[in-house]
C-alpha positions as CSV (number, residue, x, y, z in Angstrom):
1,X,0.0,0.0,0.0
2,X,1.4,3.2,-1.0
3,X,1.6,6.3,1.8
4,X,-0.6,8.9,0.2
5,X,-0.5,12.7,2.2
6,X,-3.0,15.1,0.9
7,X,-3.1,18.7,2.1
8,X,-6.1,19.4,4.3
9,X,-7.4,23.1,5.3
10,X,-9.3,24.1,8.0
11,X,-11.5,26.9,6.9
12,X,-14.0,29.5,9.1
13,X,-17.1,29.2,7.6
14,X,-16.0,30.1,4.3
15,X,-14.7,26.6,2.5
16,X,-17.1,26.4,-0.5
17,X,-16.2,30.2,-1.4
18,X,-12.4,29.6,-0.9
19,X,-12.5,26.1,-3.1
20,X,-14.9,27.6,-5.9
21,X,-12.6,30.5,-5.9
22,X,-9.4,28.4,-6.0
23,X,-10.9,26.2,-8.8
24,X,-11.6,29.5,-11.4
25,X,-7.8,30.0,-11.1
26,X,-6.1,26.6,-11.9
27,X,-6.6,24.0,-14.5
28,X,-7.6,20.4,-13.7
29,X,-10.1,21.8,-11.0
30,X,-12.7,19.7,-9.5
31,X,-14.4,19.1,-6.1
32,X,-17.0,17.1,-4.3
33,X,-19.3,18.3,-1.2
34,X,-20.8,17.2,1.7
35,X,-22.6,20.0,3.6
36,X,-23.8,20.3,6.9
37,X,-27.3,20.1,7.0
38,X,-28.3,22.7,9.4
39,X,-26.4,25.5,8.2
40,X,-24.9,24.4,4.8
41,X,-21.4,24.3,6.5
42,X,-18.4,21.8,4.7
43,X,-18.5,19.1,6.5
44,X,-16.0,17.6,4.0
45,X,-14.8,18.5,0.9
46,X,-12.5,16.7,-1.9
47,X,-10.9,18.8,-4.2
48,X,-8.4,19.1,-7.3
49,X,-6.3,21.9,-8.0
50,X,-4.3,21.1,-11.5
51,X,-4.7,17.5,-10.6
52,X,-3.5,17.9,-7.2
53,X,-5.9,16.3,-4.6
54,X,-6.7,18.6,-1.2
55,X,-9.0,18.4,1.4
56,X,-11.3,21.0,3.4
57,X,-13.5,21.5,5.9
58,X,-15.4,24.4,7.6
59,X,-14.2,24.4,11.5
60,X,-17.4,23.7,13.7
61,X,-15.6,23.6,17.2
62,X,-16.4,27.4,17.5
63,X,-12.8,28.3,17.7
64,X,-11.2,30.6,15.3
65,X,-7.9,29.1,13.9
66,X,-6.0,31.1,11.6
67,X,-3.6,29.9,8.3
68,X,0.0,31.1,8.9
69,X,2.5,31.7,6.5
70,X,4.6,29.2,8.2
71,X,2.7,26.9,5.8
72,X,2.5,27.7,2.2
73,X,1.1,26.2,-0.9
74,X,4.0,26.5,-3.4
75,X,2.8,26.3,-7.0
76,X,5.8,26.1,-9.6
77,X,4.4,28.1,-12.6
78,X,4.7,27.4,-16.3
79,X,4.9,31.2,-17.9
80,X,5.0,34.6,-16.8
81,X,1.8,35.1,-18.0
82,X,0.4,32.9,-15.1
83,X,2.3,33.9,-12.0
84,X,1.3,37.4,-13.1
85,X,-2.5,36.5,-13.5
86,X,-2.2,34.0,-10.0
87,X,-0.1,36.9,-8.2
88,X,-2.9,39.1,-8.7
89,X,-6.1,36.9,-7.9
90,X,-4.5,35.7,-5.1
91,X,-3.7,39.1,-3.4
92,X,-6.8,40.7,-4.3
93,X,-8.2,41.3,-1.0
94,X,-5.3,39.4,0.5
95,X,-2.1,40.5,1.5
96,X,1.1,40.6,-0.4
97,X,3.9,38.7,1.5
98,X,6.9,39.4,-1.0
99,X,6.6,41.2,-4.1
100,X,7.0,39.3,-8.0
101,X,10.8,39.7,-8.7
102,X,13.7,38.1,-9.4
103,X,15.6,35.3,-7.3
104,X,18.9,33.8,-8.0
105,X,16.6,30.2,-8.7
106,X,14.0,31.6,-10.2
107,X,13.0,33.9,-13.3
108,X,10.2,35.2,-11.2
109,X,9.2,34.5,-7.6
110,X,6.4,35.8,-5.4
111,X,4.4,35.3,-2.2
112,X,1.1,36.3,-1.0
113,X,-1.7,35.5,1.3
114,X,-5.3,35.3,0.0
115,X,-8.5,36.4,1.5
116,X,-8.9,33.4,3.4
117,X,-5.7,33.3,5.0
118,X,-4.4,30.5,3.0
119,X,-0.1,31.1,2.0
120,X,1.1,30.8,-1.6
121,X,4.3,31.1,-3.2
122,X,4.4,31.1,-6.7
123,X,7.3,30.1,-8.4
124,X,8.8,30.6,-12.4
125,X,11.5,28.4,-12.6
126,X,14.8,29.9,-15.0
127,X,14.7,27.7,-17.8
């Protein structure tokens, strides 16, 4: 049996938006719901991001827990055309962590924080 680790995020009350939103930006997108019955909640939710498989959940122990940068999703890029068109989604109401630039690694390099807290650095390789 092969070990399988998925990514799993923890959202507050707002995993449907996030994982709708998520999916419009990146190919290879699709999910699967289970809902809370008395207040439409994500009980559980199974979702592809460019053929990567993640998980999510709305938190229903009443306690707020917050994404931290110390965790990031790192998406390696294939043009400039998409980090510049990801850079900018994912700020928009968001936070930018470290501006697009240059790095000795890569062509382009940036990192941000969206609207639901989650990290991302997005990478273009040098070719």
């Amino acid at each position: 049996m092969d070990q399988k680790i998925t990514t799993f995020l923890m959202f507050n009350g707002k995993a449907e938006e996030a994982i709708n939103f998520y999916m419009s930006l990146f190919d290879q997108s699709e999910t699967s719901f289970m809902l809370y019955k008395e207040d439409g909640s994500v009980l559980h939710a199974s979702f592809t991001l460019n053929g990567q498989i993640f998980m999510a959940i709305d938190n229903s122990n009443g306690h707020h827990h917050a994404f931290t940068p110390a965790m990031s999703l790192f998406v390696t890029c294939d043009s400039e055309e998409e980090i510049d068109r990801l850079f900018e989604a994912l700020s928009e109401e968001g936070a930018v962590l470290m501006p697009l630039g240059p790095l000795p690694v890569s062509e382009k390099f940036g990192w941000v924080q969206d609207k639901y807290g989650v990290s991302w650095q997005l990478n273009l390789p040098k070719s």
